[in-house]
The first five atom37 places (N, CA, C, CB, O) and aatype in JSON, in Angstrom:
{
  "aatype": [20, 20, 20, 20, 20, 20, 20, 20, 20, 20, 20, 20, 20, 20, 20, 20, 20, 20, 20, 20, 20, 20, 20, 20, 20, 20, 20, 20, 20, 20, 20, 20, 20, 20, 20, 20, 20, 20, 20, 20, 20, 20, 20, 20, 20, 20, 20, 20, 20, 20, 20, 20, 20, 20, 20, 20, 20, 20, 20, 20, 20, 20, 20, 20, 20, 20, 20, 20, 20, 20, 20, 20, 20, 20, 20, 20, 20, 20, 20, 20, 20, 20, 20, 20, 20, 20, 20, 20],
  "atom_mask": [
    [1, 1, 1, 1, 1],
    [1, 1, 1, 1, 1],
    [1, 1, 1, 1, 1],
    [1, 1, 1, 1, 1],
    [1, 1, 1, 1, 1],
    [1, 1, 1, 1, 1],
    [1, 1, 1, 1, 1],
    [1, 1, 1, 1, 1],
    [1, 1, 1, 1, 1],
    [1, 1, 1, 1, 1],
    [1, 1, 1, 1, 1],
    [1, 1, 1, 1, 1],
    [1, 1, 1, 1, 1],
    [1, 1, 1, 1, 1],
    [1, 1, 1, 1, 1],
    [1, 1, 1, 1, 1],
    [1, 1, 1, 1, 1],
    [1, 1, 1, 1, 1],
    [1, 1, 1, 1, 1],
    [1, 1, 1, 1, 1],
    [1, 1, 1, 1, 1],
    [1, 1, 1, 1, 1],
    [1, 1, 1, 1, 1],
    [1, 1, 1, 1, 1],
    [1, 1, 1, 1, 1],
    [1, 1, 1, 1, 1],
    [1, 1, 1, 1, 1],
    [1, 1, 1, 1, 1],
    [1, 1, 1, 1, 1],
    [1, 1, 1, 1, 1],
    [1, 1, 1, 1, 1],
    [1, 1, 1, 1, 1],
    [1, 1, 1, 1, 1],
    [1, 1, 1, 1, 1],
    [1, 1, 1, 1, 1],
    [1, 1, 1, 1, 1],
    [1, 1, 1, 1, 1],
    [1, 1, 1, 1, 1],
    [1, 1, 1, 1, 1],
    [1, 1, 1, 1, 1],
    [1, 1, 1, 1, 1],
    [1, 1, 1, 1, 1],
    [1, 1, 1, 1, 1],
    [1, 1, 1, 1, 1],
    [1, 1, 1, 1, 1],
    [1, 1, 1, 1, 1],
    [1, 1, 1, 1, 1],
    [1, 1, 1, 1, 1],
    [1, 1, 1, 1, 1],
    [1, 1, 1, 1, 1],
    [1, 1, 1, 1, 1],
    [1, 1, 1, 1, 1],
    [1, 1, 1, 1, 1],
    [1, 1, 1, 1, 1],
    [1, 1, 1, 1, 1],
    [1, 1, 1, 1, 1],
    [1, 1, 1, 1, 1],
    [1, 1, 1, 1, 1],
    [1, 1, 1, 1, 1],
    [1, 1, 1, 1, 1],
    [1, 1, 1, 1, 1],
    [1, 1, 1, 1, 1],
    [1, 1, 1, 1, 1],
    [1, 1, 1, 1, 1],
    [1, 1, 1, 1, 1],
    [1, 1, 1, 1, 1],
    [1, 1, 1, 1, 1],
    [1, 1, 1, 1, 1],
    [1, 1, 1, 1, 1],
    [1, 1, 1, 1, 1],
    [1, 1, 1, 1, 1],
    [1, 1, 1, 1, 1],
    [1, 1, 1, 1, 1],
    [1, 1, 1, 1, 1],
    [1, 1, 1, 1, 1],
    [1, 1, 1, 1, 1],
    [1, 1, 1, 1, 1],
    [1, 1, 1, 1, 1],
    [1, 1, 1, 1, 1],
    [1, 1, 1, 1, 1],
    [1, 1, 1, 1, 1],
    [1, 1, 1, 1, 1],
    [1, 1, 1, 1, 1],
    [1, 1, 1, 1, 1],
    [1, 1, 1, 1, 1],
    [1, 1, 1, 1, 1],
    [1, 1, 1, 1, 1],
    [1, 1, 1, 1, 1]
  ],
  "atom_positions": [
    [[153.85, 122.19, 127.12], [152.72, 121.64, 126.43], [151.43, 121.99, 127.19], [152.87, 120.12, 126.26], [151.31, 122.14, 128.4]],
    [[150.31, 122.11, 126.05], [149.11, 122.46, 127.12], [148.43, 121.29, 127.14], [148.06, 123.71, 126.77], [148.47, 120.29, 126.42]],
    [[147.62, 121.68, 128.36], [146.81, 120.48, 129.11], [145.09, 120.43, 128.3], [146.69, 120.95, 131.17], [144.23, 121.22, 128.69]],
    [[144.9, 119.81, 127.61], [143.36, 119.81, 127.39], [141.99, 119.33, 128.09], [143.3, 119.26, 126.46], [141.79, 118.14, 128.33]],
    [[141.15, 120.25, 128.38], [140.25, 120.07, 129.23], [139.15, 119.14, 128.84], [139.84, 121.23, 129.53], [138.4, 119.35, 127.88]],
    [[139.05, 117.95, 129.72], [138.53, 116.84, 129.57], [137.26, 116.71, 130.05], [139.23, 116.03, 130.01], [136.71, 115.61, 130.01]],
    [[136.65, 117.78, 130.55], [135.28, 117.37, 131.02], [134.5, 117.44, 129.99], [134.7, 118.13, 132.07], [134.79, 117.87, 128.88]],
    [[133.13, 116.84, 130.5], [132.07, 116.35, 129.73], [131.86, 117.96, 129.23], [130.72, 115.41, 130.61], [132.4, 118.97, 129.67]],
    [[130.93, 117.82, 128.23], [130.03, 118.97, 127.66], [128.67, 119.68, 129.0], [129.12, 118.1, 126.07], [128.15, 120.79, 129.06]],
    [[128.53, 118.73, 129.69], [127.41, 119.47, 130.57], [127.91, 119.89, 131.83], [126.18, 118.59, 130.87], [127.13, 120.18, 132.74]],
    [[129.08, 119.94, 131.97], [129.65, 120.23, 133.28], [130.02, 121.43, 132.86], [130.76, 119.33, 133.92], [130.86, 121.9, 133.63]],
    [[129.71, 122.32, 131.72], [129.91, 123.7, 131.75], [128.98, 124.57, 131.76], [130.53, 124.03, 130.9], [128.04, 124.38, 130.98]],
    [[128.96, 125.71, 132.6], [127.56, 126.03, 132.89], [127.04, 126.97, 131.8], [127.4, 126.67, 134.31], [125.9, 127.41, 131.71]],
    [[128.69, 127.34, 130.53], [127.61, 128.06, 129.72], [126.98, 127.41, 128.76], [128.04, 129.12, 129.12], [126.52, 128.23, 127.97]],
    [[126.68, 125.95, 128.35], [125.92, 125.34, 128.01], [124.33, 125.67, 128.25], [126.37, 124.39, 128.4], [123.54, 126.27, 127.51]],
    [[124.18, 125.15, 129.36], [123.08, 125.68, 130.41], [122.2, 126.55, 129.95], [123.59, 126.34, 131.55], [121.0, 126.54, 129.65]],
    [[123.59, 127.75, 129.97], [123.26, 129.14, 130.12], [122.27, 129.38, 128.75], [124.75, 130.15, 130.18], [121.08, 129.71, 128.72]],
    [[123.49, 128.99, 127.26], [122.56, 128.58, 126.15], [121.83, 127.79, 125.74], [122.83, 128.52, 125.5], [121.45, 127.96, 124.58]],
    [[121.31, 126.58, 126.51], [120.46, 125.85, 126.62], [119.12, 126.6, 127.08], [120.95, 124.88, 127.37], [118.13, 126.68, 126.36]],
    [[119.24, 127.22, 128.53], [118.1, 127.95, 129.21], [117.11, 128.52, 128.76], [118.41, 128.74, 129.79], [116.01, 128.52, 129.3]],
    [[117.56, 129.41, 127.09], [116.91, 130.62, 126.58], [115.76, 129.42, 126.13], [117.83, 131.78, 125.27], [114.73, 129.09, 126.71]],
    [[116.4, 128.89, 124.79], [115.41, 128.09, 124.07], [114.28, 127.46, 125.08], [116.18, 126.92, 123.29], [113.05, 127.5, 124.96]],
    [[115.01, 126.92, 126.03], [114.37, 125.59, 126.79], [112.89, 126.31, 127.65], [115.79, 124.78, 128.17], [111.9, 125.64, 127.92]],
    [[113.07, 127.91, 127.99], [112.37, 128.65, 128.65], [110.67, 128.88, 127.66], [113.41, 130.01, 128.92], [109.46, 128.85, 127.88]],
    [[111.76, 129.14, 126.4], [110.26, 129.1, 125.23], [109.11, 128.12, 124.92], [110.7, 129.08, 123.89], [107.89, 128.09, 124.76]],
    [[110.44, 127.16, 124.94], [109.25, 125.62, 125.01], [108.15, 125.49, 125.96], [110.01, 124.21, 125.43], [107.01, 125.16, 125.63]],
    [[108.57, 125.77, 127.25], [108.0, 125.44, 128.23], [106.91, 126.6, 128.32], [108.94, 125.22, 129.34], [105.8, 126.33, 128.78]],
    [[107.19, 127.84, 127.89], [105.89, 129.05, 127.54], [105.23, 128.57, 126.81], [106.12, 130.41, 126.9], [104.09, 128.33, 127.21]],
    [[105.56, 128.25, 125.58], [104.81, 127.6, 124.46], [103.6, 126.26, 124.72], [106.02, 127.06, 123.56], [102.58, 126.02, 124.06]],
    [[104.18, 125.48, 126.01], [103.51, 124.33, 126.12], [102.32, 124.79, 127.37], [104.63, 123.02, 126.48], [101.11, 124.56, 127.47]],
    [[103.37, 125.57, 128.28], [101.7, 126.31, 128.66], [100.65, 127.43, 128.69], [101.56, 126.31, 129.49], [99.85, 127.69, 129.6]],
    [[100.86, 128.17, 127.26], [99.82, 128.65, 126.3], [99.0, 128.01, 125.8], [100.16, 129.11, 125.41], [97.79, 128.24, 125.93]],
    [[99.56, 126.92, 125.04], [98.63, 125.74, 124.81], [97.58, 125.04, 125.68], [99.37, 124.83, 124.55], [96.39, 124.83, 125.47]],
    [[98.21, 124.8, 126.53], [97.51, 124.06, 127.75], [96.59, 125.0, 128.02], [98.4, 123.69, 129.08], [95.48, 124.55, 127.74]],
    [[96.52, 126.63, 128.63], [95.86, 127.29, 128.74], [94.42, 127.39, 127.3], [96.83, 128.26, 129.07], [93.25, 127.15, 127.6]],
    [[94.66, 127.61, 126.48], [94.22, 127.76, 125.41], [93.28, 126.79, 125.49], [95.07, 127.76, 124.43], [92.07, 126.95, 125.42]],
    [[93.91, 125.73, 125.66], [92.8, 124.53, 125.17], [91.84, 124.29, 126.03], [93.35, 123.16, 124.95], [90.67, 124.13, 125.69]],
    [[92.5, 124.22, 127.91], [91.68, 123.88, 128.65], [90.93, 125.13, 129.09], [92.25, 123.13, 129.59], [90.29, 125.01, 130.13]],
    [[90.88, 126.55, 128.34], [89.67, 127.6, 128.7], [89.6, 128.34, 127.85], [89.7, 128.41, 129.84], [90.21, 129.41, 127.78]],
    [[88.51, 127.7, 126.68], [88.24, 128.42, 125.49], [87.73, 129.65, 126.12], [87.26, 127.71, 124.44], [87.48, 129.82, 127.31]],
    [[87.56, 130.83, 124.75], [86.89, 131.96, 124.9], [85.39, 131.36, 124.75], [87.36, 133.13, 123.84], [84.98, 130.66, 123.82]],
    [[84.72, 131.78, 125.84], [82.83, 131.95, 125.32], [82.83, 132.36, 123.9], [81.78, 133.38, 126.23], [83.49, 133.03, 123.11]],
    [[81.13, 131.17, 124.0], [80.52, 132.16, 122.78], [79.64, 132.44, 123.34], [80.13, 131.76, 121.39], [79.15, 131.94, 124.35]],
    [[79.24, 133.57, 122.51], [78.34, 134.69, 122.64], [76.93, 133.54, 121.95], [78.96, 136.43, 121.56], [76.78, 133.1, 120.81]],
    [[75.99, 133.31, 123.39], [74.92, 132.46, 122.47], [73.73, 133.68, 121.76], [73.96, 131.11, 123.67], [73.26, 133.35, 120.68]],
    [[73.4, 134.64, 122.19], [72.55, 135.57, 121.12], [73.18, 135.98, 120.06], [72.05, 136.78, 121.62], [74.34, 135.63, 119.89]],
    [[72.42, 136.93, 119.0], [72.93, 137.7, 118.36], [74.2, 138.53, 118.34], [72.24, 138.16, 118.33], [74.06, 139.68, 118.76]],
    [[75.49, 138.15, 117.9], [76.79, 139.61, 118.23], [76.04, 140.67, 117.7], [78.59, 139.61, 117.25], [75.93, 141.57, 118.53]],
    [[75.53, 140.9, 116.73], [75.04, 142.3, 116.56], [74.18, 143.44, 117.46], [74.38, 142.13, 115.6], [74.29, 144.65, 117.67]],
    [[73.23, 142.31, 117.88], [72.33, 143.07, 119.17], [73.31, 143.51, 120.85], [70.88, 141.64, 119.66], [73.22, 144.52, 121.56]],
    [[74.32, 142.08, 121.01], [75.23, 142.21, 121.91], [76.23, 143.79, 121.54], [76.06, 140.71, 121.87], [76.52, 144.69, 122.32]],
    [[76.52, 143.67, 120.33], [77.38, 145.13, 120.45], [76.4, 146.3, 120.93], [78.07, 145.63, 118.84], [76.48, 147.06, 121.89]],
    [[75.44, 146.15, 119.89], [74.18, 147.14, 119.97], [73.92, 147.4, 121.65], [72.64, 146.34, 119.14], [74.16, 148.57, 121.95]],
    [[73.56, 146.71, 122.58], [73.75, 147.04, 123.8], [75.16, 147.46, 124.59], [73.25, 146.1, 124.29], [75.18, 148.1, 125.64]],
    [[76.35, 146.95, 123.88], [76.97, 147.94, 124.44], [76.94, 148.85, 124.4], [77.66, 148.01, 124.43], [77.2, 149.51, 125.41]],
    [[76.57, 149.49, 123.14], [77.04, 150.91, 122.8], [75.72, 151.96, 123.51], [77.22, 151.08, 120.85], [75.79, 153.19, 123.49]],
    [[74.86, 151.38, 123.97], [73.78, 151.95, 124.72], [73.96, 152.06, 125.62], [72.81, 151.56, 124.78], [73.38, 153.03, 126.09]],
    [[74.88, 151.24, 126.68], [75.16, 150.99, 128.35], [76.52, 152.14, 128.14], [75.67, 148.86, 129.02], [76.64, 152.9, 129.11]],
    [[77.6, 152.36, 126.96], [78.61, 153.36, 126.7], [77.73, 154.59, 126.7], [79.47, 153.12, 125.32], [78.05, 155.53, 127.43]],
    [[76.71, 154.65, 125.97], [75.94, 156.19, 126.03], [75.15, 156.7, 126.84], [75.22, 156.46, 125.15], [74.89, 157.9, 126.91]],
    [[74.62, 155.64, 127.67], [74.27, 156.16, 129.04], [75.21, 156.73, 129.72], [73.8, 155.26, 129.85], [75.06, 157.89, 130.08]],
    [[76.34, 156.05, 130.03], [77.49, 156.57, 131.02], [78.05, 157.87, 130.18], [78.84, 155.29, 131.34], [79.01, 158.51, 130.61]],
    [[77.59, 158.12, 129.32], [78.46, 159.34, 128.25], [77.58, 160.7, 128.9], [78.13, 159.09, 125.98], [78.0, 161.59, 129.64]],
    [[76.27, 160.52, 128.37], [74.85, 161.16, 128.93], [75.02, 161.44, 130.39], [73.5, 160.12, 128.74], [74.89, 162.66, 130.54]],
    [[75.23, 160.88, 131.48], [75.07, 160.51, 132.69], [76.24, 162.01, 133.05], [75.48, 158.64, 133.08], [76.09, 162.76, 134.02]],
    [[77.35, 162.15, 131.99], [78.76, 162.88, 132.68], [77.93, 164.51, 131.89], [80.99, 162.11, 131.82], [77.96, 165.57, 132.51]],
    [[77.3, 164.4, 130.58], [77.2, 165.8, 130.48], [76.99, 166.81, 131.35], [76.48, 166.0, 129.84], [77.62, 167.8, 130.99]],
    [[76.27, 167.01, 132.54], [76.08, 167.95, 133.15], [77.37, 168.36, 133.92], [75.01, 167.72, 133.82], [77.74, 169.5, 134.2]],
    [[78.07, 166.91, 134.26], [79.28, 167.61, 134.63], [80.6, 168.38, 134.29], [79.56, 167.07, 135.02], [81.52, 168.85, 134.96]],
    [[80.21, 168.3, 132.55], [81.11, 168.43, 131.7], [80.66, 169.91, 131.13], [81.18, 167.17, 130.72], [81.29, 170.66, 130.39]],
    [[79.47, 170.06, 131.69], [78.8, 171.29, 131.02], [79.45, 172.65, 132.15], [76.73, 171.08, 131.02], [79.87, 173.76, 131.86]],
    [[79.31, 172.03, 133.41], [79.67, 172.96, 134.73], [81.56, 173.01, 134.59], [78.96, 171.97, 136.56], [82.22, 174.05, 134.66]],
    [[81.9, 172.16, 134.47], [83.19, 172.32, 134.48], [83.95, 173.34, 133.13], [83.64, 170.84, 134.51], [85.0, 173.98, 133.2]],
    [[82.93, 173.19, 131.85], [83.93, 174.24, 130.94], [83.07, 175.33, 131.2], [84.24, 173.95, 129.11], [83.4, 176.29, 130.51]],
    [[81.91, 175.6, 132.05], [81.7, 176.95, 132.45], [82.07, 177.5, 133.6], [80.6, 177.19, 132.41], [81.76, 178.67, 133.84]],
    [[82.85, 176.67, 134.57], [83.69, 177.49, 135.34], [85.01, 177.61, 134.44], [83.93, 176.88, 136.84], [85.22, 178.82, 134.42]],
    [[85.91, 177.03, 133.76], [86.46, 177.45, 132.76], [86.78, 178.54, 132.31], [86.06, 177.14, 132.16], [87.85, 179.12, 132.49]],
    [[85.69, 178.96, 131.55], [85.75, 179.74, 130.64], [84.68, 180.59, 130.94], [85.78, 179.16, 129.46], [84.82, 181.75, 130.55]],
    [[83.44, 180.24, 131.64], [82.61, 181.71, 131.97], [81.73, 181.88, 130.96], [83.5, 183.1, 132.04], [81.07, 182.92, 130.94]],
    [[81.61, 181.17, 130.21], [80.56, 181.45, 129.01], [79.48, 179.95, 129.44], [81.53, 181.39, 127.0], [79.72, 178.75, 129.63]],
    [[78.01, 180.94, 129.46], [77.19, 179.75, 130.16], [76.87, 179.06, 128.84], [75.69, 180.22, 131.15], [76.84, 179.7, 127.79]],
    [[76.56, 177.41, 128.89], [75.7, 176.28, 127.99], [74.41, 176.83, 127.53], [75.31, 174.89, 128.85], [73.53, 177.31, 128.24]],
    [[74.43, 176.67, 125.79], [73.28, 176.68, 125.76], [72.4, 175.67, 125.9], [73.12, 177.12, 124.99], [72.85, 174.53, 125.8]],
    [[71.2, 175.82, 126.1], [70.3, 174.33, 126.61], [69.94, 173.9, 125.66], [69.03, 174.32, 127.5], [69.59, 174.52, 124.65]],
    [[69.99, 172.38, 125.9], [70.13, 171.1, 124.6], [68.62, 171.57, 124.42], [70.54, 168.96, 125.05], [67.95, 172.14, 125.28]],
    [[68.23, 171.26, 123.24], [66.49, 170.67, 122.79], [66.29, 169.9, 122.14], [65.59, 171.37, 122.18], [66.72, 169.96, 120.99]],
    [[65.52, 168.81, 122.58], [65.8, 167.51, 122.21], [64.15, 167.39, 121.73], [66.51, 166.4, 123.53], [63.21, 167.69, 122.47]],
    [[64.04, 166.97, 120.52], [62.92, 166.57, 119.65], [62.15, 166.36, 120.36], [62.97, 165.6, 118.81], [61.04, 166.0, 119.97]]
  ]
}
Protein backbone atom coordinates (compact mmCIF):
# COMPACT_ATOMS: atom_id res chain seq x y z
CA UNK A 1 0.00 0.00 0.00
CA UNK A 2 1.17 3.52 -0.62
CA UNK A 3 1.90 6.02 1.91
CA UNK A 4 0.23 9.49 1.27
CA UNK A 5 2.06 12.58 1.76
CA UNK A 6 0.72 14.61 4.53
CA UNK A 7 2.35 17.80 4.57
CA UNK A 8 0.85 21.08 4.48
CA UNK A 9 0.56 22.85 1.00
CA UNK A 10 3.40 25.44 1.90
CA UNK A 11 6.01 23.16 2.88
CA UNK A 12 6.53 22.57 -0.84
CA UNK A 13 8.82 24.71 -2.40
CA UNK A 14 7.20 24.44 -5.79
CA UNK A 15 4.38 26.35 -4.54
CA UNK A 16 6.72 29.18 -3.79
CA UNK A 17 8.28 28.67 -6.86
CA UNK A 18 4.65 29.38 -8.54
CA UNK A 19 3.69 31.73 -6.16
CA UNK A 20 7.09 33.91 -6.77
CA UNK A 21 6.31 34.82 -10.51
CA UNK A 22 2.92 36.53 -9.83
CA UNK A 23 3.94 37.81 -6.37
CA UNK A 24 7.22 39.54 -8.14
CA UNK A 25 4.63 41.57 -10.50
CA UNK A 26 2.66 42.90 -7.76
CA UNK A 27 5.35 44.19 -6.01
CA UNK A 28 6.75 45.94 -9.61
CA UNK A 29 3.42 47.12 -10.10
CA UNK A 30 3.15 48.74 -6.57
CA UNK A 31 6.42 50.38 -7.05
CA UNK A 32 5.73 52.02 -10.43
CA UNK A 33 2.98 53.45 -8.86
CA UNK A 34 4.64 54.75 -5.99
CA UNK A 35 7.25 56.11 -8.33
CA UNK A 36 4.73 57.66 -10.62
CA UNK A 37 2.89 59.38 -8.14
CA UNK A 38 5.55 60.59 -5.84
CA UNK A 39 7.63 62.24 -9.13
CA UNK A 40 5.39 63.55 -11.64
CA UNK A 41 6.82 64.57 -15.06
CA UNK A 42 7.33 68.61 -15.17
CA UNK A 43 5.38 70.87 -16.88
CA UNK A 44 6.68 72.80 -19.28
CA UNK A 45 5.49 76.41 -17.77
CA UNK A 46 6.08 78.47 -21.31
CA UNK A 47 4.85 77.86 -24.54
CA UNK A 48 5.59 73.84 -25.90
CA UNK A 49 5.66 75.32 -29.19
CA UNK A 50 8.39 77.97 -28.69
CA UNK A 51 10.15 75.19 -26.28
CA UNK A 52 10.36 72.77 -29.33
CA UNK A 53 11.14 75.77 -31.56
CA UNK A 54 14.36 76.23 -29.48
CA UNK A 55 15.25 72.96 -29.63
CA UNK A 56 15.42 72.60 -33.00
CA UNK A 57 17.73 75.77 -33.14
CA UNK A 58 20.25 74.52 -30.29
CA UNK A 59 19.96 70.84 -32.87
CA UNK A 60 20.99 73.23 -35.85
CA UNK A 61 23.59 74.93 -34.37
CA UNK A 62 25.36 71.71 -33.40
CA UNK A 63 24.44 70.45 -37.12
CA UNK A 64 26.11 73.88 -38.61
CA UNK A 65 28.96 73.76 -36.05
CA UNK A 66 30.05 69.87 -37.75
CA UNK A 67 29.78 71.13 -41.51
CA UNK A 68 33.22 72.07 -42.00
CA UNK A 69 34.17 68.93 -40.67
CA UNK A 70 32.04 67.00 -42.75
CA UNK A 71 33.07 69.03 -45.73
CA UNK A 72 37.06 68.05 -45.10
CA UNK A 73 36.37 64.60 -44.39
CA UNK A 74 34.35 63.65 -47.83
CA UNK A 75 37.14 65.63 -49.51
CA UNK A 76 39.80 63.63 -48.27
CA UNK A 77 37.48 60.85 -49.36
CA UNK A 78 36.92 61.33 -52.47
CA UNK A 79 39.21 64.28 -53.70
CA UNK A 80 36.64 66.31 -55.22
CA UNK A 81 36.86 69.84 -53.46
CA UNK A 82 33.25 71.62 -51.80
CA UNK A 83 31.67 73.98 -53.52
CA UNK A 84 31.27 77.17 -51.34
CA UNK A 85 27.87 77.62 -49.68
CA UNK A 86 26.26 81.26 -50.59
CA UNK A 87 24.12 82.24 -48.28
CA UNK A 88 21.57 85.16 -49.08
Amino acid sequence: MQELDTKAWWRYGYVWFLIAGPLLVVIAGVITAYIAVHSPDPVIDKDYYQHGLDINKTLKAQQDSLAPAIQARNHAATGVTPMPNKQP
